[in-house]
N, C-alpha and C positions, 0 to 999 in steps of 0.2 A: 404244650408248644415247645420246651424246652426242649424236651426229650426228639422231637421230631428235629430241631436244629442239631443235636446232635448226632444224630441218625445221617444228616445229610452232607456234615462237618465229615463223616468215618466214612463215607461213599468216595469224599472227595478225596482223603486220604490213602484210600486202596487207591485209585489212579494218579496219585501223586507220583511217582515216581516215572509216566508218562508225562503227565503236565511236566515237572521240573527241565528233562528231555528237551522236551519243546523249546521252554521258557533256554535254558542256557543254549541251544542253539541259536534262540532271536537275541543273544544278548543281553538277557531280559534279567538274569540269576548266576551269579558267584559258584563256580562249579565246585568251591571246596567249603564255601560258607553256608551255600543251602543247607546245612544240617542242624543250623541253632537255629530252625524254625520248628525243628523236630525236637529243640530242647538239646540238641549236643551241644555245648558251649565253647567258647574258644576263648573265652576270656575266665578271668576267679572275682571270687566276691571276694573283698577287702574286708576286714574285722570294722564296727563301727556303725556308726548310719546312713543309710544309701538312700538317694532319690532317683526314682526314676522318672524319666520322660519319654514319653511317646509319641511321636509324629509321622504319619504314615510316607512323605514324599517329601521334594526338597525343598519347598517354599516352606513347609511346614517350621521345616528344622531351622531355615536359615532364618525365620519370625524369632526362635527361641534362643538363637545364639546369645545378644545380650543376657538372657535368663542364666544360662551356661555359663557364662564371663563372670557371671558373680557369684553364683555360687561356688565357682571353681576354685573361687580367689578369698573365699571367708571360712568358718569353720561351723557352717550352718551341718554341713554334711561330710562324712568321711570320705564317699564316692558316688558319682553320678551316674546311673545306668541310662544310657538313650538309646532305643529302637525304633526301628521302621521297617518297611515293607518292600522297601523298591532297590533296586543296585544302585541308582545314581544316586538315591540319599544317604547309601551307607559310605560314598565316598567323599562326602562333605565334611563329615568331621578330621578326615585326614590333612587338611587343610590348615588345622588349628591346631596350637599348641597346650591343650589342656591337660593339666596335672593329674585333676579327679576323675576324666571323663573315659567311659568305654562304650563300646557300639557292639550293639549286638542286634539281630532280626527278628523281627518279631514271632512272635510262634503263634504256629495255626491255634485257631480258635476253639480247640476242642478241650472240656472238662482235665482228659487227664494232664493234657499239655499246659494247660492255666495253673493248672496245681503243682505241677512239676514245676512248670519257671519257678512259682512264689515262695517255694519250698526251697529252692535254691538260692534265691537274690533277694527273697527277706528284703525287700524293700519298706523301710518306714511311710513315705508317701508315696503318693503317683500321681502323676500329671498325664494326662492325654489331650492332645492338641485337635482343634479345628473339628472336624464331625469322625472323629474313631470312636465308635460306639460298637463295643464288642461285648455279648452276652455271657461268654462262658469266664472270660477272662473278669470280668464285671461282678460278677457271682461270686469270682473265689477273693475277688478283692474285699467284698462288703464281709465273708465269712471270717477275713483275718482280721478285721477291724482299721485296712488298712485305708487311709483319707484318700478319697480321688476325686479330682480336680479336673474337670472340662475346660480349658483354657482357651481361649480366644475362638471360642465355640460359635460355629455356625452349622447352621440347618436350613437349605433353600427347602423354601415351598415343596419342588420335587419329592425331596427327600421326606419331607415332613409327612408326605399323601402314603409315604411307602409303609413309613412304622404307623400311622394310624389304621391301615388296612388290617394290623395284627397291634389292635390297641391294647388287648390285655396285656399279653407277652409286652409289648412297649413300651408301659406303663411301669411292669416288673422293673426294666433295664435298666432305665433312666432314675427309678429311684431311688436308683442305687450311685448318683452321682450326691458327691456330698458338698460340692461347692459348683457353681457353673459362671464363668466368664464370658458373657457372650459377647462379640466384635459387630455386632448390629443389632437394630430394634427388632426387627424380622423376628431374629432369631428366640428374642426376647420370651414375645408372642408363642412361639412353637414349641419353646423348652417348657411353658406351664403347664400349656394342655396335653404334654407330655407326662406330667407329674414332676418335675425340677423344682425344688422347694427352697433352695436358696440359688438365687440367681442376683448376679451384682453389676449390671451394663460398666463397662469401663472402655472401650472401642476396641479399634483393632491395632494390636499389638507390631503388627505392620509396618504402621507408620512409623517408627522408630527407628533408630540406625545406632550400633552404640561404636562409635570410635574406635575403640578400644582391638575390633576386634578388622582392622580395616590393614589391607598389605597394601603398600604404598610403592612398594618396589615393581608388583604386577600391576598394578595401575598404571604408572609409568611405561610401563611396555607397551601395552595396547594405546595407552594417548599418543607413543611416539610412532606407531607404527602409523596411524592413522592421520596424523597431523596435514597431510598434503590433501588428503581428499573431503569431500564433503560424505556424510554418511547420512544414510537414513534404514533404520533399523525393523522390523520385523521380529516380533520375540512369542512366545510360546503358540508358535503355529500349532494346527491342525492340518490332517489332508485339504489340498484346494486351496489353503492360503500362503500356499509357498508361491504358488501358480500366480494368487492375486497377486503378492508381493513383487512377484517378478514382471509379468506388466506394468505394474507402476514402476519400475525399474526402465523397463524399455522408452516408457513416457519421457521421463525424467530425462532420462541419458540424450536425449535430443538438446535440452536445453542445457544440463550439465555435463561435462566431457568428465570430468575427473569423481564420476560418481560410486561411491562404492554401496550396494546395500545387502547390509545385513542380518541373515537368517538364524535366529535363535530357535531349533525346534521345541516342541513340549516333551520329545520323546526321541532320544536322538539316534536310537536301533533303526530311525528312518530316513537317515542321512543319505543312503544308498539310494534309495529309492528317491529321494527329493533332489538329488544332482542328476540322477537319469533324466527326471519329467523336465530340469531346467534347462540339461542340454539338447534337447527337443526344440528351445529357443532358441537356439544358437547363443546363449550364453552362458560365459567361460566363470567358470568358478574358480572355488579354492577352497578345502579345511583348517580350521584352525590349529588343528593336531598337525598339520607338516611343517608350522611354524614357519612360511616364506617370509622374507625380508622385501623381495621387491612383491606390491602386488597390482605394480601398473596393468597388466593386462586382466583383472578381475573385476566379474562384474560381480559377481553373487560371491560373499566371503559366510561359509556355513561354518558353522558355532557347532564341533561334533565333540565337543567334554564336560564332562557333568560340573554345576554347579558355578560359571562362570556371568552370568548374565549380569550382574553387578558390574562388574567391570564396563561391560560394553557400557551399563545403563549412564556410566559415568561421561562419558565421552559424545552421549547422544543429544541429539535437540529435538528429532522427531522417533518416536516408537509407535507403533504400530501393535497392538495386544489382539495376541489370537485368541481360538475358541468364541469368537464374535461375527465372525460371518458361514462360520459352518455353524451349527445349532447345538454347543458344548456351555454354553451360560455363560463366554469370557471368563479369560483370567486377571488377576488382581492386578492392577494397576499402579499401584503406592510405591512400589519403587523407583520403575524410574521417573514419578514426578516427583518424586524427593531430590531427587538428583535436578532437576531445571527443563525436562523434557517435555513437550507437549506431547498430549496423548491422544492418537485414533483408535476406537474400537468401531465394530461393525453393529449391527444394532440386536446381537442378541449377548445381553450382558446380566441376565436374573440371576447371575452366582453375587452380585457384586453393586446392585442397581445403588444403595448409600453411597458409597464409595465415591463411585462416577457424577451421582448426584453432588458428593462436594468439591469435587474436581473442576466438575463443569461452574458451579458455583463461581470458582476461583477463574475462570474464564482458560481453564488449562486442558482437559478434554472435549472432542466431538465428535461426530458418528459419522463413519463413510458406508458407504456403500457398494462403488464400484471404483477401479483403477484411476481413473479419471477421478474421482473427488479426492483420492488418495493422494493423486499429484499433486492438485492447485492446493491442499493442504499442509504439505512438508514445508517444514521451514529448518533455517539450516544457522540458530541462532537460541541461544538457551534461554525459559522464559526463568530467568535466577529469582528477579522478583516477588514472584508467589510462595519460594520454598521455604521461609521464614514462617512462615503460617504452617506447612506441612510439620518441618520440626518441630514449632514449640505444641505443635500436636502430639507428635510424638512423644516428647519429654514432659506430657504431662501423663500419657495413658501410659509410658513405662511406667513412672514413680508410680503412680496407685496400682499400678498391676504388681509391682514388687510390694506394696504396703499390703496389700489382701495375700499375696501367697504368702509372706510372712506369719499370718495368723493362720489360715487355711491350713500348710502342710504340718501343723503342730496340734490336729484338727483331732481327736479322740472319740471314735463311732461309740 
């Protein structure tokens, strides 16, 4: 089965150079970086001991940042190698001012390329974030004896039905993981009958926020910008929930005159496209990239730069989490109820169902459905109350999640 995954890896690789094409005309691909996927590099290894990290997109990364903060600032490791898959996570770390850290793209998953990175970046450990399960790269890791680490590992159902379909070959993969952190019981469940032999529940590493790594200056912007009006937010849409979010806009705006609400896409090469369908409504936008100062006359204020949702989450009282009323499993919720925000999702949320389960627990999430329940539910007032319990959540599954990688990446196969 191996062999055939490679076969199909090398297919995909002769038309790579079409794909790429594609990809940098949608936005989608760094027209001068795509090539350290090919293994050209743009960065050097430093003499020493290096970690790497992997997270394929930007929630991923922005989970690990804390992880980053500390390692960067102690002498556990000479240099940090982090990779990913997407353009908007490759430009999250530019954001931060880390000493040990470099960013590089992930490389196709094929044998020679798995061996070529390793053979270059000589990494002592590896960390792979949330569900990156790559078989070639997986391979050459267990062959150098180098420790790898499943970190705040999840596996919905979906996915789970995918790799038991090819449970031999599965089985190989995953046994090849030598520590697993799973971020739910679910996952727990899916990693055994996987074959994952040490597996250590600790949560999701998520709920955590560390200080440390917070700009207070761009904070201030966006609060100040926003102080006059009432906001009600909308954050990692799908197709059709810009649409929802915009009727519940037009709802709203009857009863509040100075309403702004805000669209955070998942994927934001679709910005274009999501102000066309909205001016269809006769409602007047704005990007955040033109930077206006006045934005009395907007109703839709679209969020078109990578890696800013924090900020808005800071300033919100109601968000709105896509991938819940189009059939995507919802996206993760935990930040901005860390922040004081009540949260609506739509009722398909099986990427995430614990999660919202302790949410709702806390009387901080609920389920809409249609424009109209979206309305009578915004509220334009922070519930602060609850986030005390979200933090010392947080602050308990960082410490043990730092106390296990601590023994983990020093881990000898």
């Amino acid at each position: 089965m191996f062999l055939i995954y490679q076969l199909l890896i090398t297919l995909i690789i002769l038309f790579s150079p079409i794909i790429i094409l594609i990809r940098i005309f949608k936005g989608k691909e760094d027209i001068l970086r795509f090539r350290e996927k090919f293994c050209i590099f743009s960065k050097k290894r430093c003499s020493g001991k290096l970690l790497w990290i992997h997270g394929s997109s930007v929630g991923e990364l922005m989970s690990v940042l804390p992880i980053l903060n500390k390692y960067d600032k102690d002498d556990s490791f000479d240099q940090i190698l982090v990779t990913s898959s997407t353009l908007s996570s490759s430009k999250i770390l530019q954001k931060y001012k880390f000493k040990k850290v470099v960013h590089q793209f992930f490389p196709i998953d094929h044998i020679f390329f798995s061996n070529f990175f390793l053979n270059y970046w000589r990494p002592n450990s590896s960390i792979f974030l949330e569900s990156e399960i790559w078989p070639s790269i997986y391979r050459s890791l267990k062959k150098r004896s180098i420790p790898l680490i499943l970190l705040n590992a999840r596996i919905t159902k979906k996915t789970f039905e995918r790799w038991m379909k090819l449970k031999r070959f599965s089985l190989k993969i995953f046994n090849q993981i030598n520590f697993a952190y799973p971020q739910n019981k679910e996952t727990i469940s899916y990693l055994k009958k996987l074959g994952v032999k040490n597996i250590n529940y600790i949560g999701n590493l998520k709920f955590f926020e560390d200080k440390k790594t917070v700009n207070k200056k761009f904070d201030n912007e966006i609060e100040n910008k926003f102080k006059k009006y009432k906001i009600c937010i909308a954050a990692s849409t799908h197709a059709d929930e810009e649409i929802f979010a915009a009727r519940t806009h037009i709802l709203l705006k009857k009863k509040y005159k100075n309403l702004i609400t805000i669209i955070i896409p998942r994927h934001i090469h679709r910005v274009d496209e999501i102000n066309h369908e909205l001016r269809k409504l006769n409602l007047k936008t704005s990007y955040h990239s033109a930077k206006l100062r006045n934005l009395k006359d907007t109703d839709i204020y679209i969020v078109d730069t990578f890696g800013e949702s924090k900020r808005f989450y800071k300033i919100a009282t109601t968000v709105f989490l896509g991938g819940s009323i189009t059939n995507k499993g919802g996206q993760n919720p935990i930040e901005p109820a860390r922040y004081g925000a009540k949260i609506l999702h739509g009722p398909n949320i099986s990427n995430f169902r614990e999660v919202y389960a302790f949410l709702k627990s806390l009387s901080i999430s609920k389920e809409i459905r249609s424009p109209l329940q979206f309305s009578n539910e915004v509220i334009f007032r922070k519930k602060m109350e609850k986030v005390k319990k979200i933090q010392k959540l947080g602050n308990v599954i960082f410490k043990n999640t730092l106390n296990k990688l601590s023994k983990s990446i020093n881990y000898e196969n």
